[in-house]
N, C-alpha and C positions, 0 to 999 in steps of 0.2 A: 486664338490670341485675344480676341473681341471680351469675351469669358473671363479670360483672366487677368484684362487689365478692370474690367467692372467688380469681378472679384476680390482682387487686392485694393482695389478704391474704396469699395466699399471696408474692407478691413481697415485700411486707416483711419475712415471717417468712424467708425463702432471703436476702434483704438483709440483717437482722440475724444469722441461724447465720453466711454467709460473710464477710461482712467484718468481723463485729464490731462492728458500730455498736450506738448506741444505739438503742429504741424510737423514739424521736423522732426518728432521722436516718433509719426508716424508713420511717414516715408523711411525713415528709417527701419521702424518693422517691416514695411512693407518689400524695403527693398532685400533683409533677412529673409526672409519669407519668403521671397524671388531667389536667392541666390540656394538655400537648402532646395526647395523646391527642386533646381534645376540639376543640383549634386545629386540628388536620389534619382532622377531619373538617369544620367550618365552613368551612374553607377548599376543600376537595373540593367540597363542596354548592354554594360559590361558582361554583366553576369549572363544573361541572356546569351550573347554571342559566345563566351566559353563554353556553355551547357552544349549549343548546338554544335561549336567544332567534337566536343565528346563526342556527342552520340552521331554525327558526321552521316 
């Protein structure tokens, strides 16, 4: 967890030096970034768990 909140920190701070945005439109990636992030793995876990009821 420690990872990847120093992770996405640092993505908004590189987010707001390079493009200029504001705080708030960095948090804002960040917090995209968090939320896909968390859908891809749900969705992996998904698939994971089907594969395994198959092959049982």
């Amino acid at each position: 967890m420690a990872v990847w909140l120093v992770a996405y920190g640092a993505a908004a701070v590189v987010w707001r030096a390079l493009e200029g945005k504001t705080w708030l439109d960095a948090l804002f990636f960040v917090g995209l970034v968090v939320v896909v992030n968390v859908v891809v793995q749900w969705v992996a876990s998904r698939v994971k768990r089907k594969v395994a009821a198959r092959h049982g």
